[in-house]
N, C-alpha and C positions, 0 to 999 in steps of 0.2 A: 589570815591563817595559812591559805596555801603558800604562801612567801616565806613564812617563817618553818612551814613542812621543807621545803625545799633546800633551805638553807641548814636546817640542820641536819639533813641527808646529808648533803655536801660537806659538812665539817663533820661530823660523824664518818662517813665513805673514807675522806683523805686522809683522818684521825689514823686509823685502822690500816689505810695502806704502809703510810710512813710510817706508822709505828712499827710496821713488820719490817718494811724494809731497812730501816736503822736498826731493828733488834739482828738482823743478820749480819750486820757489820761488827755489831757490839759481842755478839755470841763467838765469832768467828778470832773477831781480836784478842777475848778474854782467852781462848782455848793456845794462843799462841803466847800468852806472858804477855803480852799487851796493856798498858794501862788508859783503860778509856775513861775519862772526866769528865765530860757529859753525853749525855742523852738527852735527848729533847725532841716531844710532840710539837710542834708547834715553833715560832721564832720567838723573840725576846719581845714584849718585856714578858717577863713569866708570871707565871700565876701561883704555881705551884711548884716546889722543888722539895728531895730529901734526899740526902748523900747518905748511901747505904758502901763502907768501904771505899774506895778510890774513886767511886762515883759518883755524880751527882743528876739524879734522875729526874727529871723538871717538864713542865706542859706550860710551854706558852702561848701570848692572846694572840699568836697571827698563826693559825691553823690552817695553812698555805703551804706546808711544807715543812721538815725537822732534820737535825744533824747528830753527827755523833763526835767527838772530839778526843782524838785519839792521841795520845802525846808521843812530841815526836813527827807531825804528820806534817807537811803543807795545806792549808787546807783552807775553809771559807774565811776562818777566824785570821788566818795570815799573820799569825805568834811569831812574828820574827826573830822576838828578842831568846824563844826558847830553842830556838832555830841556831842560834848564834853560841848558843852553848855545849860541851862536849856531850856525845851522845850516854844516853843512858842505855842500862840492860831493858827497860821497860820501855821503851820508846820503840814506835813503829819504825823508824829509818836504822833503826840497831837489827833488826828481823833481816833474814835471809827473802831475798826477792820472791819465793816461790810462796812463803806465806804472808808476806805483804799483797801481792794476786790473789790470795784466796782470799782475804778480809776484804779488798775493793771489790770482790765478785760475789759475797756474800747476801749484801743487800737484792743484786740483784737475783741471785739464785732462788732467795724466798721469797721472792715477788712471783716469780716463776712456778713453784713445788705449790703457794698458797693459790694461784691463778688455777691452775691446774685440778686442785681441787677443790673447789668454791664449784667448778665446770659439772666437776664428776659428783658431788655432792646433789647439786641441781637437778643433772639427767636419774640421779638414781632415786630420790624423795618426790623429787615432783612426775618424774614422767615427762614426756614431749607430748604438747597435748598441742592439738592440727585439723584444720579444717579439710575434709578431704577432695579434692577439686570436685568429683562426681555431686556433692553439695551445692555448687553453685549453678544450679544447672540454669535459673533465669539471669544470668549474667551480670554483667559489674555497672556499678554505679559509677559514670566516668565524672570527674571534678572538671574543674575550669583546665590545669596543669594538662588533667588527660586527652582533654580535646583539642588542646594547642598542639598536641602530637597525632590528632589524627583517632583518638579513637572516639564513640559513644557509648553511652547511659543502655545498654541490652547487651551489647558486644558480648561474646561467647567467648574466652582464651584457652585456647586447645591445644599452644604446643610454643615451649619456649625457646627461642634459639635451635626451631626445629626439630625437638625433642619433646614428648609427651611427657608429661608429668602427675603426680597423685597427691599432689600438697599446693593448696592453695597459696599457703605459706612463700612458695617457689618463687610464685610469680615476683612479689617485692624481696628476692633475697639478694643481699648486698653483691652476691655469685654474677646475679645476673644485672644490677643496678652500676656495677662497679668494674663489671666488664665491657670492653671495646664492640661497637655495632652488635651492641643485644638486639633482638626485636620477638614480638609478641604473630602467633599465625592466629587469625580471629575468626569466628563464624559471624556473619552477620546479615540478617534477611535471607539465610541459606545457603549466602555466598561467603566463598575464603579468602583472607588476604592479610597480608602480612604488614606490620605497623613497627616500623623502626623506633628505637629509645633515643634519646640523643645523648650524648657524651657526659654532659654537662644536668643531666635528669636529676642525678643524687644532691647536687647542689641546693637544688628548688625544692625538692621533695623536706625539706628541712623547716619550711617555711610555706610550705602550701599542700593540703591536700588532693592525691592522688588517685585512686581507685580501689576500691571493697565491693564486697558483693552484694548483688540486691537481696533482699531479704525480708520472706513473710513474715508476714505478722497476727498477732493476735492481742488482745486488751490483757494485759493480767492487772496490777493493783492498780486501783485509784483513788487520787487522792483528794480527805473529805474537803468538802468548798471549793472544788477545782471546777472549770467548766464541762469536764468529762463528767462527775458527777452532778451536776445540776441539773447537765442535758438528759441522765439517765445512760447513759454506757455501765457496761457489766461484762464483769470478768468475763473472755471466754468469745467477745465478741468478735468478727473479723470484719475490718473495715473493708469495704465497694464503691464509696464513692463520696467524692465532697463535693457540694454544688456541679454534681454532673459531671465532675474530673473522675475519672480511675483511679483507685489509691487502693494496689494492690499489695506495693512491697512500701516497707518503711521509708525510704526515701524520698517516694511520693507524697506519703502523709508530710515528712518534714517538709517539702516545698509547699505543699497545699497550704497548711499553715500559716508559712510565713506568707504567703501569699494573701490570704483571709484574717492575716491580726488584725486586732481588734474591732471585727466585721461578727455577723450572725451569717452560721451557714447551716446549710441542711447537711447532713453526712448520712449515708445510707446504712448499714451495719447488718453481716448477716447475723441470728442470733436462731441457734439448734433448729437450722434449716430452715430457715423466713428471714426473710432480710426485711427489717425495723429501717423507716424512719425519724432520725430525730433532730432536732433543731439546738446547736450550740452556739455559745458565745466566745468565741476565740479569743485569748489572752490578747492584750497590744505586744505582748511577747514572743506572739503564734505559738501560744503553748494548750495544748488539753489538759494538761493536769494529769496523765497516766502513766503508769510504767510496761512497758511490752513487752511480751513474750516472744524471743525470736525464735524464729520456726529453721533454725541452720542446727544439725547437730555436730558437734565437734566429738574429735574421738582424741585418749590419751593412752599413750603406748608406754608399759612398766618396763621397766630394765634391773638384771639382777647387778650384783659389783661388779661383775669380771667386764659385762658387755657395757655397764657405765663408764667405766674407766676408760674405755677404749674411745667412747663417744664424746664422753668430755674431754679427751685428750686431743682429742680430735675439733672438738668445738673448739679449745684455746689456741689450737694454733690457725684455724682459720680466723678467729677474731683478731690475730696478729697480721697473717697475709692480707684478710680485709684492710683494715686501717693503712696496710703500705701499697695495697690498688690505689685508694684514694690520694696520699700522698703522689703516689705516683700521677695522677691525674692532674692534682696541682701542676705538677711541674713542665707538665707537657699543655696548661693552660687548658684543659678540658674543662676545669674549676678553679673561680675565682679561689685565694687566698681569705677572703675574707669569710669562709665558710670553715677556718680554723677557729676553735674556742677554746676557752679559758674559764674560769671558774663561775662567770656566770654561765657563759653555755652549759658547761657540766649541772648544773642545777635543776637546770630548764630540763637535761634529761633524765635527771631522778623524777620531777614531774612533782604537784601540788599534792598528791597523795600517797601517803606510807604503806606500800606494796613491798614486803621482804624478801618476797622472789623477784620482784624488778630490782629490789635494791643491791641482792647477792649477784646477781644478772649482771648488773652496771660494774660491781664490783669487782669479778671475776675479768672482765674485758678491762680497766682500766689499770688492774693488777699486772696484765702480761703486757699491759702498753707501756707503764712503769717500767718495766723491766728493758724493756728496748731504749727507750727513750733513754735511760741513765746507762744503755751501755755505748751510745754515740760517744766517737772519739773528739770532746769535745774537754778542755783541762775546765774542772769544778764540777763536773762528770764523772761518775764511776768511771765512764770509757775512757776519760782523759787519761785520769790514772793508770786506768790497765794497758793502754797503748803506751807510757811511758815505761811501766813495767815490765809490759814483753820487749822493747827496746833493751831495759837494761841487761834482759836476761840473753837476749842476744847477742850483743854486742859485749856483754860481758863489764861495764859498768855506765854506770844512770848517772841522768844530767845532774849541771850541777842544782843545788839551794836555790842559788837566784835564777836559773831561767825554769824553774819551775815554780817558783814566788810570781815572776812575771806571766808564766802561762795560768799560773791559777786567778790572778786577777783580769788578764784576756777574759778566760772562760766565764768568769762572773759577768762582764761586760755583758758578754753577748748574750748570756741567760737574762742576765735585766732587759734588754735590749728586746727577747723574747718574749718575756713576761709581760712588758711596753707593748707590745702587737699585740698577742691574744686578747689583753684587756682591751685593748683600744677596739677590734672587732667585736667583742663580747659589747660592749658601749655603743657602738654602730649598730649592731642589728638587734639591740634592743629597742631603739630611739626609730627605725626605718624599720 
């Protein structure tokens, strides 16, 4: 079930983005006499089609990506033969160059304006809602990841990059994951001291867990014929000890666990000031059977329009300067290449469960990524086009038919050629 939640996140998501972004090419073309002929969610074969006037509006089975087919155009379809003939008034190569740039930069504009606000919509219904560092005051659970860099499981983080901070949130933000020689200042045993990131951290962190804070606990529901309830645990209870181990903060209980599956242990349990004990039978799962109340209070902070709009305007173009840190990282080998994805990756981060604020979230960042990515100067590209276009407008007139036939089939190459990599990594680190 969570396979098929994810995947239909994912063709849903992309549904939604391509549709907007071709509906800005389709909107933009019609407002210029332009006759567009199709539309299309989706690639061929189709599923669905209805021609409402000059166009034919259609959803097909490869939900990968959609087109708009403007006549007149060079384009994926490579109509040579309409190409070959005298131009028409309704054709886009009949249009003045200044409104052939505005229909190739349409798509991308409403990828942009809907980015934008998907951002502002977020900050101003949901709030930012954040852990406040003063929260974590008994320190982070360090993973396998964080101890190959030097930290531990109590470590205190008190200042990032030298700077104090009030958001726990901080510590993992792309800002600082994604920037050159970050490091964390730690207290630990009393003493201060400073624990470098490595370059290359954000790579791993994709595939291995990193650091969260430790966190008390208390019993809230349990569940009936589970070994919590057998043993007698009750709501309200706060765990002390498993066969003599400490099990103060959650963490501990999970190792204690897995440690004691499918073993009988004593667990100690304070209960309204007297500490009980009682004798369980630990899953071979190393599960109790309860659900815990964590003892960390998170705070959320409302925002009215003016101050949302600001924030989310603000959040979309950092998710654009993010994503070209890490590009730039690749390229200076700080990270491997194969920590690019493709549409399984994309999946994996919508995740097994239908969350509408992770999903406008995911949507909102992949919308202004859309929008970059199709303005690269690349032919079969918005950006191809529009760097043909401001050539022509420069220079005062545009290439000929054929070597813009021939760069439109270039451009296809190397987007298959791309499409060929992401999958093949998306394939790779599913299998490893």
């Amino acid at each position: 079930m969570g396979v098929l939640i994810m995947i239909g996140q994912l063709f849903l998501g992309l549904s939604i983005m391509v549709g907007l972004h071709e509906l800005g090419h389709l909107l933009t073309a019609k407002l210029f006499g332009m006759r567009v002929e199709i539309y299309s969610i989706g690639f061929f074969p189709k599923i669905f089609s209805k021609k409402i006037g000059d166009t034919e509006y259609a959803i097909g089975a490869i939900p990968l990506g959609g087109f708009v087919k403007i006549s007149g155009m060079i384009d994926e379809s490579m109509d040579t033969e309409t190409m070959n003939k005298p131009p028409q008034p309704y054709e886009f190569r009949s249009k003045p160059a200044w409104q052939r740039l505005i229909v190739m930069l349409g798509g991308i504009i409403v990828n942009i304006i809907t980015g934008i606000m998907m951002f502002v919509g977020l900050v101003y219904f949901t709030g930012e809602s954040f852990l406040p560092a003063s929260e974590v005051k008994n320190g982070i659970v360090a993973h396998e990841l964080a101890q190959e860099i030097g930290l531990k499981t109590g470590d205190k983080i008190v200042k990032i990059n030298g700077k104090s901070f009030t958001k726990f949130e901080e510590v993992l933000s792309p800002q600082v994951l994604l920037g050159s020689n970050s490091y964390y200042t730690i207290e630990r045993e009393g003493k201060t001291m400073e624990v470098d990131l490595p370059n290359n951290l954000v790579e791993k962190l994709a595939k291995q867990q990193f650091i969260e804070p430790q966190i008390p606990f208390a019993v809230d529901e349990i569940l009936p014929n589970s070994p919590a309830s057998k043993a007698g645990l009750q709501k309200g209870d706060v765990f002390v000890k498993i066969n003599g181990e400490n099990v103060v903060y959650f963490n501990e209980l999970q190792s204690a666990s897995k440690k004691y599956a499918g073993k009988e242990a004593k667990i100690e349990v304070k209960r309204n000031g007297e500490n009980k004990i009682l004798t369980v039978e630990i899953s071979k799962e190393g599960k109790l059977g309860f659900a815990p109340k964590m003892n960390l209070n998170y705070k959320t902070e409302y925002y009215g329009l003016g101050e949302s709009t600001i924030k989310g305007t603000e959040q979309a173009y950092n998710s654009l300067v993010y994503n070209l840190q890490g590009i730039g990282k690749m390229f200076r080998g700080e990270v491997s290449t194969k920590s690019v994805s493709g549409p399984i990756g994309i999946a994996k981060v919508f995740g097994d469960r239908w969350d509408w604020v992770r999903f406008w979230r995911i949507l909102a960042v992949l919308s202004i990524w859309i929008a970059f990515m199709n303005l690269l100067p690349i032919p079969a590209l918005d950006g191809g086009h529009v760097m043909f276009l401001l050539y022509e407008i420069v220079a005062g007139r545009k290439p000929s038919d054929n070597f813009l036939t021939y760069a439109q089939a270039g451009g296809m190459i190397i987007l298959l050629a791309l499409m060929v990599f992401v999958i093949g990594n998306d394939i790779f680190n599913l299998i490893f």
